[in-house]
N, C-alpha and C positions, 0 to 999 in steps of 0.2 A: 656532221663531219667532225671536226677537230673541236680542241675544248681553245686552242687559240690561234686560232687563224691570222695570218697577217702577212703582207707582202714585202717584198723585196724587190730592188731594182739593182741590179749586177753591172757594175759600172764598166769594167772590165770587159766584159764578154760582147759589146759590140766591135771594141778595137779588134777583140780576136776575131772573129769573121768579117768582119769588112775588108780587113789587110784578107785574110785568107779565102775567101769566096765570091763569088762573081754577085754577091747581091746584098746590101746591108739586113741585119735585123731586126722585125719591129720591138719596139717594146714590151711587147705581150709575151716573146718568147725570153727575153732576159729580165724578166721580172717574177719571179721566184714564188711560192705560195710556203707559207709556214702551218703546220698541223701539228698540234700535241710535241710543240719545242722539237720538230725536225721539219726541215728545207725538202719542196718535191721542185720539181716542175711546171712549168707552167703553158708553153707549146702543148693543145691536143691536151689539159687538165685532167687527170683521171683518168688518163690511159694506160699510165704506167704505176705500181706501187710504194717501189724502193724510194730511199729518200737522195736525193742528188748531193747532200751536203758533205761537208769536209769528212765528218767522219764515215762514211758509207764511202765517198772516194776513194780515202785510204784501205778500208777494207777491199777494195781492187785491186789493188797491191799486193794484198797477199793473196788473193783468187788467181792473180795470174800467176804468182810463187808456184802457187800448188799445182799446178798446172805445168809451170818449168819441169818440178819435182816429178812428176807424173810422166812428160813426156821427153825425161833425159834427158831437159834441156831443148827443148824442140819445142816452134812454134807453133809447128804443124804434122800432121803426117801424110797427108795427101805428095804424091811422086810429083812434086812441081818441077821444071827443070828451069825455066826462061820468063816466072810470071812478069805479063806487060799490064795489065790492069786490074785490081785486085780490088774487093769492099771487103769492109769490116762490119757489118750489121750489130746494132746494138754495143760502138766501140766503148761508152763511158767517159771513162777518161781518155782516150786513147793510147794507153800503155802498149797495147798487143799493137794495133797498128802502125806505134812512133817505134818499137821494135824492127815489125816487118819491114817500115820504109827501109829503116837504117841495114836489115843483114840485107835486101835488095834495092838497093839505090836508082838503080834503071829501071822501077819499075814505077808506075800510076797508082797510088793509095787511097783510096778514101774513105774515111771513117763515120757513120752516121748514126746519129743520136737526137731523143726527143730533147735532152740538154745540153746546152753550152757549158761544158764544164771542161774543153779540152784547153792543154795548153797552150799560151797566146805564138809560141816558135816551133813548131813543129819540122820536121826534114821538111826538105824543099819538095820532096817526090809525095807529102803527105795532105791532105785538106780534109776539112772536116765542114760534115753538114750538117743542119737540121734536119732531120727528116722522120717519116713517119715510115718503118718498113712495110705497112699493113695497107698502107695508102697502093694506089696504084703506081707502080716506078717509072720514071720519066727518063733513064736511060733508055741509049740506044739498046735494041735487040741484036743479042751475041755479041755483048759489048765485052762483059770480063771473062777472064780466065780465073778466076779464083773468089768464091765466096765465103766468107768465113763467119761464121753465127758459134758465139757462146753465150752460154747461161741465158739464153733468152725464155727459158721457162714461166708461164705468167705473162708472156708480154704478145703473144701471136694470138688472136681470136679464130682465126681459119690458116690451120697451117697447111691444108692440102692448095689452097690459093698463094700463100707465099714460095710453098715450091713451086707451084708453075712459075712465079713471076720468076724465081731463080732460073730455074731452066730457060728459060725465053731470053735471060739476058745474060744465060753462059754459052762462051762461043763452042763450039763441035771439038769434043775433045778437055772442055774445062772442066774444074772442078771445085765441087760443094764437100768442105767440113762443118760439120756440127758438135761440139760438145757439151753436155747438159748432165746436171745430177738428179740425183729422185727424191724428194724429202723423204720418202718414206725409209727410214730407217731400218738396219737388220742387225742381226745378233753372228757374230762366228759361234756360238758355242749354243746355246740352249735356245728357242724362242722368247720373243719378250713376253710376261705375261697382258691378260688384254686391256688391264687397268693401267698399265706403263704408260709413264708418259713419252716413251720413243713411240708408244702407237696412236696418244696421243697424237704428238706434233704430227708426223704423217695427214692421220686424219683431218685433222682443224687446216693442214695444209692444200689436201684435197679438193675438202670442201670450199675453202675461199677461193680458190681456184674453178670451181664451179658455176660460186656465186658470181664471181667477178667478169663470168663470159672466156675468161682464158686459163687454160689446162696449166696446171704444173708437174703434170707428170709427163711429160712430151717426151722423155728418155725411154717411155718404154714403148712408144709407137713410132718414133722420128725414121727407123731404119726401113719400117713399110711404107711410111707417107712419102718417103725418100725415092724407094721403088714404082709406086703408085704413081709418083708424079712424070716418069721417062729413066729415070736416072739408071745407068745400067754399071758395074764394077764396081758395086756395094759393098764398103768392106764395113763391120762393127768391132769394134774394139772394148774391150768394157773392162773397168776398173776399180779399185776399191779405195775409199779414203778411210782410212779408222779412225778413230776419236780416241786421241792420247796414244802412249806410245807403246800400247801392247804387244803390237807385232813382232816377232824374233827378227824378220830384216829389217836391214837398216836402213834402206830409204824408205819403206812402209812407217818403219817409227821417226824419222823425219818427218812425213808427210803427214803422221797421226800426230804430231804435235804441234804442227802448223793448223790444221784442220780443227782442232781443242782451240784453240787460237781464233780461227776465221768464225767457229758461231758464236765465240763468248763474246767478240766483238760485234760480229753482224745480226746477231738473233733479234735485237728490238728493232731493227730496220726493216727488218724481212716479215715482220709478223705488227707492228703498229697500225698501218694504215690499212693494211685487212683486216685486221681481227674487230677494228672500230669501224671500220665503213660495212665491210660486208656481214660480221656477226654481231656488230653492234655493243660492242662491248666501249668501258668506259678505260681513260687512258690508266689508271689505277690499275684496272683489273688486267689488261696486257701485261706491263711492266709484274704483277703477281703471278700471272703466270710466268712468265721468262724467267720471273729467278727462280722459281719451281725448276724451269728444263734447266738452267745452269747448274745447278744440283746438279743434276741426273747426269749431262754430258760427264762430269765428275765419277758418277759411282764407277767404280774397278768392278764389279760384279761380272759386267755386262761387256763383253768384247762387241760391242757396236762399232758400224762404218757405216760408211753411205755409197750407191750403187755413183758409177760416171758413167 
């Protein structure tokens, strides 16, 4: 596994769910694991990748930025008019959902996550859980009206079983958004050649995804597995992120310079604990390759972006 393993006990994180949840924490779940000098999880160990620590937090920050940017400002785009009970699946920190409580006040929020890493005051209309999505759910059936799953790519092992569990516990009339990106990388202007390291990262991303038992490429099947599952007024919307600020419009080069932003900061979080668990590589050789791809998001050559 890790070249230094070592744990953590999060002193904090039980005040925040015992005040906010109907059941205390054991210790196992706010006791943190350390790997190759980043903080994961520790609820369910090695179910999930990314690292939970401060700095992977803050890189949520700017995911949901980009996302503002993206959706004009909009949380959502699903026609909600009156939502009374709403999940946030895979919340994080809960930024999307301390949002949501707040622009809907009357409504039921709940945020859940394999980490206690939300904030200890959240809106009154807001609560956050531990919870496994993948597990079987223990809500009532036709409970919510509104689902809402981001960037949970990497984290579903059977996503045709999680829509059904969505469907069974959205009420007649409710609804499911999804948004997810593709690692696989493209070019506006030429193709990348095959030695590239955009086809590179793709692949190596691919395939840990493979190994790991859960897909990362879920962006380019979510709209069938969506339909597969009952789901009927499917709408896809797909978008472009570009790396730096090539684009001639302006919120594109906004959002391309945020995006330059979001891998230079998140690229060693997103690719450590795969690249050492599943391709067995040593924490040296990750960190070698990542400033290889920080190069590269750099080169002007290449008008790359990434699929939403």
């Amino acid at each position: 596994m890790g070249q230094d393993d070592d744990w953590e006990q999060d002193e904090d994180a039980d005040s925040i769910f015992v005040a906010d949840s109907h059941k205390s924490l054991a210790s196992s779940i706010t006791k943190y694991r350390y790997e190759n000098g980043r903080r994961y999880h520790a609820y369910r160990e090695g179910h999930y990748w990314q690292p939970n620590d401060e700095q992977m937090n803050q890189l949520q920050n700017i995911s949901h930025h980009l996302f503002l940017l993206t959706l004009d400002d909009k949380l959502f785009l699903a026609p909600l008019k009156d939502p009374k009970r709403v999940i946030d699946i895979g919340t994080g920190t809960g930024i999307w959902a301390m949002d949501f409580a707040d622009q809907f006040p009357n409504a039921k929020v709940i945020g859940t996550d394999l980490s206690p890493i939300q904030p200890p005051s959240p809106p009154v209309n807001l609560h956050f859980e531990i919870d496994d999505c993948c597990s079987p759910w223990t809500y009532e059936k036709d409970y919510f009206d509104f689902i809402h799953v981001c960037q949970m790519y990497g984290s579903v092992a059977d996503w045709p079983a999680f829509y059904r569990e969505s469907y069974e516990h959205l009420q007649p009339g409710g609804w499911i958004e999804q948004a997810e990106i593709n690692p696989n990388c493209r070019s506006a202007t030429d193709p990348f050649p095959p030695d590239s390291m955009w086809i590179e990262c793709g692949m190596r991303a691919t395939e840990c995804g493979e190994l790991f038992g859960k897909t990362m490429i879920i962006e380019e099947t979510m709209t069938s597995l969506i339909e597969q599952a009952g789901f009927v007024d499917v709408v896809e919307r797909r978008f472009r992120w570009p790396f730096g600020a090539w684009a001639e419009d302006r919120r594109l080069k906004d959002i391309g310079r945020w995006q330059l932003h979001h891998w230079e900061e998140g690229l060693e979080g997103w690719t450590m604990a795969l690249m050492t668990r599943c391709l067995g590589w040593s924490c040296k050789e990750v960190k070698q390759w990542n400033a290889e791809m920080k190069k590269t998001l750099r080169e002007k050559k290449w008008k790359a972006y990434q699929d939403v």
